[in-house]
N, C-alpha and C positions, 0 to 999 in steps of 0.2 A: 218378656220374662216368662220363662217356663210356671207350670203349676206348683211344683215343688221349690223354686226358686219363691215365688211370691209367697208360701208357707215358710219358707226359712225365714224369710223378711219379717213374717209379722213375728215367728215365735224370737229372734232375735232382738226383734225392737220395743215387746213390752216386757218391761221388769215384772220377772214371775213367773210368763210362760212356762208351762211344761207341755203342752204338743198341742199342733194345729193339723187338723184333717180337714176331706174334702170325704162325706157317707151321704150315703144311698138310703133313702127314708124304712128300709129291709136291713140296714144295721150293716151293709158292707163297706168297711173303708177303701175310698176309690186311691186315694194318698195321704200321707202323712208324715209332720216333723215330730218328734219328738224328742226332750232333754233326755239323756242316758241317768241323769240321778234325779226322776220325775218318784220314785217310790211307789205308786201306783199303778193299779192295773188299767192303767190308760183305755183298753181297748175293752176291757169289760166295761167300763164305766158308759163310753163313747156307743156299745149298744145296747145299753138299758137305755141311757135317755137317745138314742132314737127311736127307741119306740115309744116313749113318753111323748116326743116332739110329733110323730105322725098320728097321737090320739090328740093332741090339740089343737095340729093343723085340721084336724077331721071335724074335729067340735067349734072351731073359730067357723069354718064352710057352713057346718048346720046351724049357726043362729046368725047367719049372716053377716060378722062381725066384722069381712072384711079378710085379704091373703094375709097368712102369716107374715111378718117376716122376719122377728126375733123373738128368743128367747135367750133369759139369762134365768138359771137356779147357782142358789146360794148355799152353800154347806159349813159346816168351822172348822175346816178343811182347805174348799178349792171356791171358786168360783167360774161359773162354763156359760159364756157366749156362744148360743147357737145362733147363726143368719141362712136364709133359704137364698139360695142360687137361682133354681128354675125350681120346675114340678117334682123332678126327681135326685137333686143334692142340696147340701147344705153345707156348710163349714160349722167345727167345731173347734173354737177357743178354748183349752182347758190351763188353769192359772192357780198360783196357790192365793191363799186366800187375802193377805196382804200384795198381792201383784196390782199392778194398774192397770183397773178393771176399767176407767173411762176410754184412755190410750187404744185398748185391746179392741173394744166397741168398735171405736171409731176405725181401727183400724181394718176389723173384719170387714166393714163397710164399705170403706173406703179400695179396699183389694176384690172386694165380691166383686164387684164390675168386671175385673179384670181377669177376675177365675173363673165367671159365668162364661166373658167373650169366649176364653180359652177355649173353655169345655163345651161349649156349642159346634 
């Protein structure tokens, strides 16, 4: 399954999705799905929090806490599953705020294996 095929999978299969990317911890989206009636500025959203994600990947390293490897914030809006790929990508989950935030989780997890292989 292609990169884009495996983001269409997840943004189809959780109730709520509004877009699934694959960004570079420098806020570049490498690909992404997105619903056409998301209302949102998807892509502005998507690089503010990575650079929010690359100051706590930073900060999890200096107190030794251990590799990132998710992040979920919550808004009364949306809610966004971030998961790390490798060193240099992540997936972002973006959902409205009643979407199934468990399903979505698991599912970024469960497809990052297979968009890390991709992308290696």
């Amino acid at each position: 399954m292609s990169i884009r095929d495996t983001l269409k999978d997840i943004v189809d299969n959780v109730e709520g999705a509004l877009a699934a990317m694959i960004m570079a911890y420098d806020g570049i989206p490498i690909d992404e799905i997105t619903v056409p009636q998301s209302g949102f500025d998807l892509q502005s959203l998507s690089v503010e929090y990575a650079t929010v994600l690359k100051e706590i990947k930073r900060a999890a390293e200096l107190v030794k806490a251990g590799a990132m490897e998710e992040v979920s914030i919550t808004t009364n809006q949306t809610r966004v599953a971030l998961r790390v790929l490798n060193e240099d990508l992540f997936t972002v989950l973006i959902m409205t705020r009643d979407g199934n935030f468990g399903k979505g989780r698991y599912l970024l997890r469960l497809k990052g294996y297979d968009l890390a292989r991709e992308l290696a």
